[in-house]
LUMTOR-674510 format. One record per residue: residue in one letter; x, y, z of N, C-alpha, C in turn. Coordinates in steps of 0.05 Angstrom, whole numbers, plus 5000, padded with zeros to 4 digits. Atoms other than C-alpha are relative to their C-alpha. Layout:
! LUMTOR-674510
aXYZXYZXYZ
...
//
This chain:
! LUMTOR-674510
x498150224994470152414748501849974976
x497949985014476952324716498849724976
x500250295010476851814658501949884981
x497650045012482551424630499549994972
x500549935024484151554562502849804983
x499950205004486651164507504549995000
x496350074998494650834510501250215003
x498449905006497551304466499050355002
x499649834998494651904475502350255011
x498549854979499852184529503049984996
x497850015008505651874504500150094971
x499649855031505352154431500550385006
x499849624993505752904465497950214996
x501549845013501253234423500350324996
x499149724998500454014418500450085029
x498949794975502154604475497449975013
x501950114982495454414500499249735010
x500050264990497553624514497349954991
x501450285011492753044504497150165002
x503149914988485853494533499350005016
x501750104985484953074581500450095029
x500149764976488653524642501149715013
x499050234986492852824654501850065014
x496949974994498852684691502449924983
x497950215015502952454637502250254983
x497649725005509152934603497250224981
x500849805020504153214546498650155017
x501749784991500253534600500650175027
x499149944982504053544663503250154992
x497149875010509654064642500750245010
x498449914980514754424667497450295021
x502349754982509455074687497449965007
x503050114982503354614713500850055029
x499549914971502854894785498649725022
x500450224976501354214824501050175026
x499749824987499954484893502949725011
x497350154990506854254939500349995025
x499450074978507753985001503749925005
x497450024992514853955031501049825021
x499150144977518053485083503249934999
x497050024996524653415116500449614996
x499250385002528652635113501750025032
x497850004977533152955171498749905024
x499850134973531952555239499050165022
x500349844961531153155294497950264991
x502449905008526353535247497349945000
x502850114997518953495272498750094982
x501750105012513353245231498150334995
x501049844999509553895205497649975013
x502050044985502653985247498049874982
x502349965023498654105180500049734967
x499550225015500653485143497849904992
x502650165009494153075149497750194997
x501949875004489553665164499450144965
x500049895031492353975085498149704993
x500950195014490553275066497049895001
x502150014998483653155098497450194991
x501249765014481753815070499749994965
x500449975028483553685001499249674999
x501250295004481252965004496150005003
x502649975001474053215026499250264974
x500849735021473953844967499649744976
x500250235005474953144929497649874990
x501650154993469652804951497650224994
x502749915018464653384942499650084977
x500750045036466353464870500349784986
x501950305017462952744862502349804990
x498650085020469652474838500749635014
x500350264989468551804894499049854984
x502350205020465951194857496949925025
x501649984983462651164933500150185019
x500449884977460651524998501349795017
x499150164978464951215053498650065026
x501649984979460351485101498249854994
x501950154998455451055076500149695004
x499050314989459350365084500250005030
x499150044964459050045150501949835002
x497450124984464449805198499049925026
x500450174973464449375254502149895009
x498450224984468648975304499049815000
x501450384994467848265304501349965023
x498650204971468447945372500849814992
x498750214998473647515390502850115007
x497649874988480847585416502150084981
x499449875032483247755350500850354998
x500049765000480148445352499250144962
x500449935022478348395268498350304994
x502449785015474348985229499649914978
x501649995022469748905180499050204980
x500649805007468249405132498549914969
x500950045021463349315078499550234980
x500049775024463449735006498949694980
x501250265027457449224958500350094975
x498949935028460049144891502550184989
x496949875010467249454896501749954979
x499250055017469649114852498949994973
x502050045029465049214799501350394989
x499149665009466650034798503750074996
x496850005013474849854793501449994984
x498550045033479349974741500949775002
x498550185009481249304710501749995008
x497550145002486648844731500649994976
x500049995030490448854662502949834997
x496850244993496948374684499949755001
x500650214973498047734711500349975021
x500849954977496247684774502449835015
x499150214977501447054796503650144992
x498450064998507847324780501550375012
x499149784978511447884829501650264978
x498049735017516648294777498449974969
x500250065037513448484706500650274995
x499249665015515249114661498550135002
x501449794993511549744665499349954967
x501249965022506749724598499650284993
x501749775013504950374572496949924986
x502650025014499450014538497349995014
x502450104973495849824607499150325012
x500449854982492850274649502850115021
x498449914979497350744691499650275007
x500149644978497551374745500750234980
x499149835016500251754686497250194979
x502549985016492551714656497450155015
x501549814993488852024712499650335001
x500649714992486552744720501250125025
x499049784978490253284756497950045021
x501449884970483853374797499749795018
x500150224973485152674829502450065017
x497349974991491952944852499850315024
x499849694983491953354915502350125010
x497749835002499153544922502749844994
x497250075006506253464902500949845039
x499650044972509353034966503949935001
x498150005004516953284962501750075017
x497249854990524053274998500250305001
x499249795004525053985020502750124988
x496749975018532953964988499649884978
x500850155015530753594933500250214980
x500649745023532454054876499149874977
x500250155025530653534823496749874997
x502850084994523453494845497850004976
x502349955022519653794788500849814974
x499350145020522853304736498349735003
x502150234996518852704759499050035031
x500950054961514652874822498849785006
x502450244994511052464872498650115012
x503549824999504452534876497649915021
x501450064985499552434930497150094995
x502850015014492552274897498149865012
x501650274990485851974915498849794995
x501350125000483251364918498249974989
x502850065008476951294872497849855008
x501350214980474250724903501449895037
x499150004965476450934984498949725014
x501250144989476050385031500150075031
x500849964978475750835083500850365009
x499449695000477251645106502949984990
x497349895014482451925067501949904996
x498450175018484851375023501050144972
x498349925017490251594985501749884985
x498150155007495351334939502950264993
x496749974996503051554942500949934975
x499150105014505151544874503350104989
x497549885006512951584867501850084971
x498049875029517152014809497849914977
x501350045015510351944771500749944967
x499850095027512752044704501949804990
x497950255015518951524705498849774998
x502550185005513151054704501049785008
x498250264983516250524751497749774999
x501950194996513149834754499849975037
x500450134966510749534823501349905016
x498150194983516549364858502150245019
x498649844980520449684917501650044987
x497149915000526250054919500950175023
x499749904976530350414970498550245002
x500549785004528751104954496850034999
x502949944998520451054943499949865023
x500850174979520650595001500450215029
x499049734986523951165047497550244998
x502049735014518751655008498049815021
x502550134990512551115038500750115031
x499750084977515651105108500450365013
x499449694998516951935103496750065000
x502249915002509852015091498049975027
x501650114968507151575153501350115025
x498349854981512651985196499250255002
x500949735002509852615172496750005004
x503150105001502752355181500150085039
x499350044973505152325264496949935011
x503650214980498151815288501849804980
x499750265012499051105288497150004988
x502750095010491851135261500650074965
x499649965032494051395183503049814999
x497450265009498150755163500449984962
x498849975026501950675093500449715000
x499650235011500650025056501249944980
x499350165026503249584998500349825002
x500450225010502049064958501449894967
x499150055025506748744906498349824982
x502250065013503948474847500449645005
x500450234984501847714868499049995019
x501949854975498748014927498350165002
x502749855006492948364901501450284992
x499249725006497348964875497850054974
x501149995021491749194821500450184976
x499449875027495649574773502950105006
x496550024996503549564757500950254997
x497749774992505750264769500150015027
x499149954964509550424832498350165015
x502649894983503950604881500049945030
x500550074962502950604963497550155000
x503149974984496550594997499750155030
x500349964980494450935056496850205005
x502149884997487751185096500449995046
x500749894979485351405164497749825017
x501950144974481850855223501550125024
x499850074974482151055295499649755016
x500250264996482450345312502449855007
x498050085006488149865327499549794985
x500250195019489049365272499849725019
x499450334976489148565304502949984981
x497550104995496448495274502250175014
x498949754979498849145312500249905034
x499550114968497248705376500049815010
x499150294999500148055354501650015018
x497950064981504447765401502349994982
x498250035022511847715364502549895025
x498450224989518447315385502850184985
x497349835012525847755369502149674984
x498150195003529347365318502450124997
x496849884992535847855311499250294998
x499549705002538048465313503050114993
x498449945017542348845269501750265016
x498149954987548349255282499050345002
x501249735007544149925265496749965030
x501950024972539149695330497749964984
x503250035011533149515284499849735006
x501750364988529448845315498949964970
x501550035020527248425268498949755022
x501250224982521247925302498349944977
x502150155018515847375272497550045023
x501550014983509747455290499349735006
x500150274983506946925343496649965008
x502650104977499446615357498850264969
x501349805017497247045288499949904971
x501850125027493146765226502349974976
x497949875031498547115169502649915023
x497250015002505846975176500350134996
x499449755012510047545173502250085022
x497549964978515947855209499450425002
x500249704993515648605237503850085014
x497349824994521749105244499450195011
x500949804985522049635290502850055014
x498349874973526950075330502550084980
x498050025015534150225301501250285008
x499849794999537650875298499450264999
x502549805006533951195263498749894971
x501850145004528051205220501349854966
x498850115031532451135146500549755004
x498850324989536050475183498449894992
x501550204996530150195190497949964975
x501649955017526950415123501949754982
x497150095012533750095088499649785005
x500650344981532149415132498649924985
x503250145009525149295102501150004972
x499750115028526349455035502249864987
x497550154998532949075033498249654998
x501150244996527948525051497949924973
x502650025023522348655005501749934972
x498350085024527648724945500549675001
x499450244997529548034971497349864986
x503250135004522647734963499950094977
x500649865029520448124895502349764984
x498350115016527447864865500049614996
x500150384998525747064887497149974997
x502750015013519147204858498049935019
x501650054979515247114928497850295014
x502249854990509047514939500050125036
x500549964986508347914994498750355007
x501049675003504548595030501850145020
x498849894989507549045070498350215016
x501949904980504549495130500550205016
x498049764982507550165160498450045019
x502549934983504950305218501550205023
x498549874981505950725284502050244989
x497449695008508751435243502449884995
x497250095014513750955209502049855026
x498450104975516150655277499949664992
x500450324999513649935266499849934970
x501450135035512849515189500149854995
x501150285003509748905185500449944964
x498750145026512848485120498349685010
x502350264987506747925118500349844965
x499950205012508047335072496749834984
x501150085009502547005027500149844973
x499650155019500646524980497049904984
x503050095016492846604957500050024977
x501150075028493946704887500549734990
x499250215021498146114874498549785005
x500450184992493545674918497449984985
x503350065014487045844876501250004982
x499450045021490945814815500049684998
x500050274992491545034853497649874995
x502750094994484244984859500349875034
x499050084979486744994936497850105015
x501449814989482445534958495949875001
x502750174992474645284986498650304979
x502349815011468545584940498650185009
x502149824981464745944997501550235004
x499249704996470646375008500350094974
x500349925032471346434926497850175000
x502149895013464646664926499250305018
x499149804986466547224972501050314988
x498649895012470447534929502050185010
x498049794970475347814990503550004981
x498249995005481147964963503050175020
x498249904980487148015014502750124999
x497449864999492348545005500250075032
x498150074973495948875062497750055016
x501749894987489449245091498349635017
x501650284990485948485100502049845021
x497450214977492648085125500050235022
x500149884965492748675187498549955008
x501950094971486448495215496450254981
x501949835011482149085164498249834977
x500950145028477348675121498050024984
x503049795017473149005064498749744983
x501950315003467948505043498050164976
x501349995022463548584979496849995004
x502650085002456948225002499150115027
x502149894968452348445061499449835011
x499850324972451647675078502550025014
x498350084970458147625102500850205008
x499249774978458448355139499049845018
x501849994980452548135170501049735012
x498750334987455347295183501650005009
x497249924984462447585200499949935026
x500050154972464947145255503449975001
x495750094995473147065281500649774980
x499550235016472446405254498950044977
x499349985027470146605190502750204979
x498649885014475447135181502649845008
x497750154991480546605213499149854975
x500150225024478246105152501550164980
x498949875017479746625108503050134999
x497049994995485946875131502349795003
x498450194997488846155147500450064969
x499550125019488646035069502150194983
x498249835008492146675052503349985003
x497250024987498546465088501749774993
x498950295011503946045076500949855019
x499950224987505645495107503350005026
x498050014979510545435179502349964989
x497950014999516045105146501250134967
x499849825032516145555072501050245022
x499849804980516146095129502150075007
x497249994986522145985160501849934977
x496950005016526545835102499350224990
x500249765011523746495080502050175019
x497749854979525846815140502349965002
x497250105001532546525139501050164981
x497849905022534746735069499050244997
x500049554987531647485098502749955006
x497249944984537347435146501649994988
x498050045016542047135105500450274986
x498849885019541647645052500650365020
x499749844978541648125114503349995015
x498150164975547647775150502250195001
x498149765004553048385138498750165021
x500849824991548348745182499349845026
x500650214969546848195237502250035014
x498649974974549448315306501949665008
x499250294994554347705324499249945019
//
């Protein structure tokens, strides 16, 4: 198992044999390291290669048998909780005990990229199973992006999406990695391998630019919220709120094509990030659908807002929890898991009806160039 090493090792360069440690960071990742390479088109009428997820389930299980999991995900259980909901439960005891350190603060959405903290630049090449690059892209090998796994999976072939690794980006959208997230779940072609994120205020646990994604045959319960069209833009992308569903949150879908609609969201997310408002984000459907879900649990336990029973839970709800996926720590509450307890817990995550709507509003607003009259 990879193990992070100290600050400066990686940024000081060192000799023609880099830091030792076989990182991703310039002293080791250079120009003639052969990262294997995956290719993908951006163009519209070009289909999704077949071998996309199969390359990736292959090198995500070679992975897994050289021990480099902190667990066996075959050994965590999953369940449906009854109720009209449709929740999952998935328990991994003591996850948070085997995680690299939070090393930020947790309450505030935009902070600088540290070199001193922990970052993707510090793991081992053998967590990295391939380059995930534009096929025209001649500028690829200068800062690739890297599709690595998961240490602590919270479920088959949890991956993280780390974009232009070495410009060492902090946690916050942009058009271009946002496009890269939504290229990945397009090239993935199953709504069952979905592409998450979480800005930081929303359980993002470490400030380099990172996306989440893994593999349930399942449908999520926010995948079969009911939702209400509040406009639609001049590029045909709906934007709706969802309706009769725990989290607040607005979903986009449809448009010209899939860039439009990539351009939409993160247009939105930028919005949010820049007015310092927490939120996760949720690709779903091979990049067709992307749930933008609103929260407010850090600032409300920072209130002393939040009840002790779910404190003592230790659930922490990024995007995987606000869809309806909820990884749980203790084996009491797999085993007590009830609608109404994951409805207690989910109410408190959310923000409030009328925060909601002036959110949504000054979406549109900063949208309104693109709103249909």
């Amino acid at each position: 198992m990879s193990t992070a090493h100290r600050p400066n090792d990686c940024q000081n360069g060192g000799d023609e044999s880099g830091c030792g440690r076989h990182c991703l960071s310039r002293c080791c990742l250079r120009q003639g390291t052969r990262l294997p390479l995956y290719c993908f088109s951006k163009v519209e009428k070009v289909e999704p290669q077949a071998n996309f997820l199969e390359r990736l389930f292959k090198q995500w299980d070679d992975r897994k048998a050289e021990g480099l999991f902190h667990h066996d995900t075959n050994a965590c259980e999953t369940k449906s909780i009854p109720g009209r909901y449709g929740f999952i439960a998935h328990l991994i005891e003591g996850r948070d005990l085997k995680k690299r350190p939070t090393e930020f603060r947790i309450d505030e959405v935009l902070q600088p990229f540290d070199q001193n903290k922990f970052s993707f630049t510090k793991i081992g090449q053998e967590e990295v199973l391939f380059r995930f690059e534009e096929s025209d892209n001649d500028n690829a090998s200068e800062s690739p992006n890297v599709i690595a796994i998961n240490v602590s999976p919270i479920g088959y072939g949890h991956v993280l999406l780390i974009p232009r690794v070495l410009d060492c980006l902090p946690q916050r959208i942009d058009k271009e990695s946002f496009l890269l997230a939504v290229s990945m779940a397009k090239e993935a072609n199953t709504p069952y391998f979905r592409v998450g994120y979480n800005s930081l205020g929303a359980f993002a646990t470490i400030n380099h630019l990172h996306f989440q994604a893994f593999y349930l045959a399942e449908t999520f319960a926010v995948e079969k919220a009911p939702i209400q069209t509040i406009a639609t833009l001049k590029t045909g992308v709906r934007i709706s709120q969802l309706v009769d569903y725990p989290v607040r949150g607005l979903l986009f879908a449809g448009g010209s094509n899939f860039k439009d609609l990539s351009n939409t969201v993160s247009a939105a997310c930028i919005f949010l990030q820049d007015n310092g408002i927490p939120y996760n984000v949720l690709i779903s459907d091979s990049g067709g659908r992307i749930f933008l879900l609103l929260q407010c649990f850090a600032e409300k336990r920072s209130r002393g807002e939040v009840s002790q029973e779910i404190l003592e839970t230790q659930m922490n709800p990024a995007a995987w929890e606000l869809s309806g996926y909820l990884v749980m720590k203790r084996r009491k509450d797999f085993e007590e898991a009830s609608e109404d307890t994951a409805l207690s817990f989910l109410n408190q995550t959310s923000v409030s009806a009328s925060l909601f709507g002036g959110i949504s509003e000054s979406i549109l607003e900063a949208l309104r160039d693109e709103v249909r009259p």
